[in-house]
N, C-alpha and C positions, 0 to 999 in steps of 0.2 A: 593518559587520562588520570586525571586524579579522585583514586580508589574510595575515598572519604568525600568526597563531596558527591559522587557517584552513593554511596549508600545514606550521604546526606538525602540528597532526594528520591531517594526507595523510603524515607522514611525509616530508616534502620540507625537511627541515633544511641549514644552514651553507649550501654553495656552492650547494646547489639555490636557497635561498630567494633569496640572493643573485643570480644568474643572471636570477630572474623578477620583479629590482624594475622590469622595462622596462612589466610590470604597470600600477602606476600604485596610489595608494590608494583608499580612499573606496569606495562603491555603486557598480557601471554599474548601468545598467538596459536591458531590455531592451521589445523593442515586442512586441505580441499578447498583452499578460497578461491574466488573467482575475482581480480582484483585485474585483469584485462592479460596480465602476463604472467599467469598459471602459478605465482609465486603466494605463498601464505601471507593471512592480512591479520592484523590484531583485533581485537574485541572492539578496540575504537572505530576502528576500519567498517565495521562490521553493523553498528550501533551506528553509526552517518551515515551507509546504506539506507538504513532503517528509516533514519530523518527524512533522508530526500522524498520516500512514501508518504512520511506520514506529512511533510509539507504541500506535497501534492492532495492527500484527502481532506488535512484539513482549508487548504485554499476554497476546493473545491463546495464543502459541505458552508462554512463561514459565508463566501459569497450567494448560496443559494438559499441562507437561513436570514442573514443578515444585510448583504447587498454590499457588503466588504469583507477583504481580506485580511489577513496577518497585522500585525503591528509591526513597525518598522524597526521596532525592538527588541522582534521575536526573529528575523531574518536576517541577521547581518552572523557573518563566522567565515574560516577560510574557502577560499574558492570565489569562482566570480558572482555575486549576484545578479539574479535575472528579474525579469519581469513576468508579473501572470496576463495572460490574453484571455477575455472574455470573461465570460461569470457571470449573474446579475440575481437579483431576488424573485423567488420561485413564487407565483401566487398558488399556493395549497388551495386544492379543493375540498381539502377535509383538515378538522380542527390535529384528529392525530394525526393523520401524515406531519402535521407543522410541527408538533410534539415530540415527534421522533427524531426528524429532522434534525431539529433545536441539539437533544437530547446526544446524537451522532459528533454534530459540528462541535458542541462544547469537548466530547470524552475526546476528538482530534487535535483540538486545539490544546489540550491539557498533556498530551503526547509529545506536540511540539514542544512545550515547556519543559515537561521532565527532560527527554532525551536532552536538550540543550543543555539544562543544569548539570544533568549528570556527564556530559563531554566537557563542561568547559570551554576552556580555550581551544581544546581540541575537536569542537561543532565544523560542522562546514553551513555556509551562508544557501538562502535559496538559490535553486539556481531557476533559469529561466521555467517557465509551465503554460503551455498553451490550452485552455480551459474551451476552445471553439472548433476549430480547424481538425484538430486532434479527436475531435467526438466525431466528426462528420466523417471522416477519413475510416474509424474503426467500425463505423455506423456502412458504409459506406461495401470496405469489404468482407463485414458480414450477411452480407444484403437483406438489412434491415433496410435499408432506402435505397434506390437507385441512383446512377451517374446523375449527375447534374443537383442533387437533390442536397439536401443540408438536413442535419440533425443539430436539434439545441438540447440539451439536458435541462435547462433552463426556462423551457418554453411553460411546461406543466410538470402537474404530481407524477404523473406516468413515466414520461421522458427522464425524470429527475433518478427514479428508481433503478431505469435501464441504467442511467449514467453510474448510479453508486454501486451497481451491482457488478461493473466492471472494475471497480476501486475496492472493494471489499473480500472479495472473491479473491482475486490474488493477494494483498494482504493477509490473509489467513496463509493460504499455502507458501508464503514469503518470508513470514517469519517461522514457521514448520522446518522449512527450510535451511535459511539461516542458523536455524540452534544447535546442528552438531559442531558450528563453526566457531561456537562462544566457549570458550575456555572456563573462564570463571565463572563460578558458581553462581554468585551473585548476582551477576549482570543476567545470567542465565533464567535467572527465577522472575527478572523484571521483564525478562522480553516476553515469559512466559504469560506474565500477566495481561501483556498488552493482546498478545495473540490470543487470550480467551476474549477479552472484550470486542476485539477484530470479529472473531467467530460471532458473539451475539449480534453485535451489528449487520453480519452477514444473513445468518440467519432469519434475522426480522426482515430483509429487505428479498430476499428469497420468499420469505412468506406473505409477504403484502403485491409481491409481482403474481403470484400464485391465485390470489385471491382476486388479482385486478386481472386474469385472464391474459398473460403475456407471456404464457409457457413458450410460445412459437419463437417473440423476436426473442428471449431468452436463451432457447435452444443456438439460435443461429450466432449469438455474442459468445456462447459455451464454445461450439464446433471451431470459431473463428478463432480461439485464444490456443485452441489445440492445433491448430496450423502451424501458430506463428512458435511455439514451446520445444517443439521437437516430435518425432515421430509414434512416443505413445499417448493414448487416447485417454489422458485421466482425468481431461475435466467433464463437467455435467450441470445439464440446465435441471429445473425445478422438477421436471417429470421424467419418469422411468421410461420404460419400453411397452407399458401396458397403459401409461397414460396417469398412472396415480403419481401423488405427490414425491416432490424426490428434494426435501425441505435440505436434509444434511450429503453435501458428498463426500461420499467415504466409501473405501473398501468393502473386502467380503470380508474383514474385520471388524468393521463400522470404526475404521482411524481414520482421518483426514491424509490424504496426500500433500506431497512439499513439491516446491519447485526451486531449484537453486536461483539465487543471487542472478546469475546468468537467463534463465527462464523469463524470473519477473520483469529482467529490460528487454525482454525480445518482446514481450506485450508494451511492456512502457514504451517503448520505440517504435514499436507496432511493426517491427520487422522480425523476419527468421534468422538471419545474417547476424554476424558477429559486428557488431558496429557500434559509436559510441556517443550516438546522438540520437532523437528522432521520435516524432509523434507527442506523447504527450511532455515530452522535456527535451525541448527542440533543438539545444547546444548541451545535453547530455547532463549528467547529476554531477554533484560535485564529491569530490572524496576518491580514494583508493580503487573500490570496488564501482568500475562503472561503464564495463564491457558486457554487454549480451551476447551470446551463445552463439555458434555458428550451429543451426538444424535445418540449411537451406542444402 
């Protein structure tokens, strides 16, 4: 990766750049990655993880705002490109639901671009994303819907909320996650940024399912994503145990919990098993790090 074009696009120009040649060039790498064969992965490695998410929300939020996807000029980089399945434009029943929306899709899309600039040549391309089958399926064995039944995230405002509350929700704990993994500083403080933004996004869609009375199918998408993570119990829907609002989750700290590199594809795959395909990216993400967890 190259370090200068990387704090090109943080915005960290002339004296700044200058300032942090104490940097050094080249990869660090760091230790505890999850790259499918337990070996350490570099900051790059680590930063195209990253992509593959964030090319997934923002497909997601862009078709549901706009009625299209990506630019053909925002997807292409090593690895195979795939195609997205499904998606289409949400009619809002309220002017801010569309607002927010909007507001989501644009800060996703603006992720996909930095991260790109700042890898370079060393980007990995989209890889496939199934935006249909993959909702119904997660929809499916949360038993938000019974067998036979289909979920669209696309259909209404409500549906659309469940659907980003499944994309938002681990994205915060993804990149929490991810940050002992990053070596350098720098890169460090970018991902940090992106994971506050992650969090408000989160939070706002936490708080408008709250208020749209969907504590219930929220509960069951929460319980469902702790099956597939491994055997402790750390996620949580909008309400507590006594029924009041439960907006941020977090400890008996009030910190956000992480979930490794590994956690986030056993959701993105929608399986327990260690396996390198599946669910919402049906021929697997592209890049280094792109094995999920065996918690079966």
């Amino acid at each position: 990766m190259d370090r200068r074009r990387f704090l090109r696009a943080a915005g960290l120009t002339g004296a700044g750049v200058a300032g942090l040649g104490v940097l050094g060039s080249g990869l660090a790498y760091a230790g505890d990655g999850n790259d499918g064969g337990g070996s350490q992965v570099s900051d790059a490695a680590v930063l195209n993880f990253a992509l593959n998410l964030e090319y997934l929300e923002a497909e997601f939020y862009l078709r549901a705002v706009t009625g299209e996807g990506l630019k053909d000029s925002q997807i292409d980089g090593k690895g195979e490109l795939g195609q997205v399945t499904g998606g289409r434009k949400v009619k809002f029943e309220t002017e801010l639901g569309k607002q927010y929306a909007r507001e989501i899709a644009d800060d996703e899309n603006a992720h996909v671009d930095f991260l790109r600039s700042a890898l370079g040549d060393a980007k990995v391309s989209r890889p496939a994303i199934d935006l249909q089958e993959a909702f119904t399926a997660a929809a499916q064995a949360a038993g938000v819907i019974g067998q036979g039944q289909t979920f669209d995230p696309f259909a209404d405002e409500t549906s659309f909320l469940l659907g980003a509350f499944i994309f938002e929700d681990v994205g915060v704990t993804a990149y929490k996650g991810a940050s002992p993994l990053i070596a350098n500083k720098t890169f460090l403080e970018a991902a940090a940024g992106i994971l506050a933004v992650e969090a408000y996004h989160a939070g706002l869609v936490r708080t408008l399912l709250l208020q749209g009375g969907a504590a219930e199918a929220v509960g069951k998408i929460s319980d469902a994503r702790d099956s597939l993570d491994g055997p402790a119990d750390l996620d949580q829907g909008i309400t507590d145990e006594f029924g009041d609002a439960n907006i941020v989750p977090a400890d008996e700290n009030a910190i956000a919990f992480s979930r490794t590199p590994g956690q986030v594809l056993n959701i993105a795959y929608l399986n327990p098993a260690a396996v390198t395909s599946g669910g919402f990216f049906p021929a697997g993400v592209n890049g280094e790090v792109n094995s999920s967890d065996a918690n079966n």
